[in-house]
N, C-alpha and C positions, 0 to 999 in steps of 0.2 A: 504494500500500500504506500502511497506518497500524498500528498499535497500537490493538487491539479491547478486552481483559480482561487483567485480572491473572490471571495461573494460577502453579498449580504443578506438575512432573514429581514423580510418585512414583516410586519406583525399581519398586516391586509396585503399580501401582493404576492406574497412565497419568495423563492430564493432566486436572487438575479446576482451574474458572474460578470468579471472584468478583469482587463488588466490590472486593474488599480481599483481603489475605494473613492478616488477624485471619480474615474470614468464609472463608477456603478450609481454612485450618487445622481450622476448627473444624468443617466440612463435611467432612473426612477421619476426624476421630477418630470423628464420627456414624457415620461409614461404617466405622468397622473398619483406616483404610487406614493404615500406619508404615512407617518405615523411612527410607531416604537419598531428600532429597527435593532439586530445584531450581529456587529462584524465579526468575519471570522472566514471560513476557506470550504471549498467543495475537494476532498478526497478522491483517490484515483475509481472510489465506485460510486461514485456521483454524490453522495453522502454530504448534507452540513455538518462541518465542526464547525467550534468557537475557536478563539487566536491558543488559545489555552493546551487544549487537544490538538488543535493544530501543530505547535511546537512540539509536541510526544510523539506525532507520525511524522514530521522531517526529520527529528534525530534519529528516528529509527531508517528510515531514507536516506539517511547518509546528504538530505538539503539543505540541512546548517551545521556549524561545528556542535557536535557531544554538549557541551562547556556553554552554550547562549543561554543566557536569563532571560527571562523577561518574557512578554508576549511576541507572537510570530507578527507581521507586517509583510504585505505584495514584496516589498523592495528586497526584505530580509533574505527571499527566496527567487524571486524573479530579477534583481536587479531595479533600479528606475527606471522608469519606463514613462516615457514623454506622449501626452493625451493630445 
């Protein structure tokens, strides 16, 4: 298993994927979609985690170093990536 996409849980709208959280954001408001939302990543089986989880299946994926604290981020694992 790995870490696929950044996405986001809309509370009304389900889960929309992007390169980024700048690019998903703004693919939501195009769409109409508000409200309580939560970041975090779509896994290699389509699956929502959170930044949380997410960070436990890149280290095990060998997509960040063993040794990162903190929460996962698009950039941490994909680079920056310009919208």
């Amino acid at each position: 298993m790995f870490i696929k996409r950044a996405a986001i849980l809309y509370e009304r709208g389900g889960v929309l994927e992007g390169t980024s959280y700048t690019n998903i954001v703004s693919l939501a408001r195009r769409m109409g979609i508000t409200g309580k939302s939560i970041y975090g990543f779509t896994d290699s089986s389509d699956n929502f985690v959170d930044r949380f989880k997410a960070l436990e299946i890149a280290k095990q994926a060998k997509q960040v170093p063993q040794d990162y604290k903190g929460s996962l981020y698009p950039e941490d694992i994909f680079g920056r990536v310009v919208d």
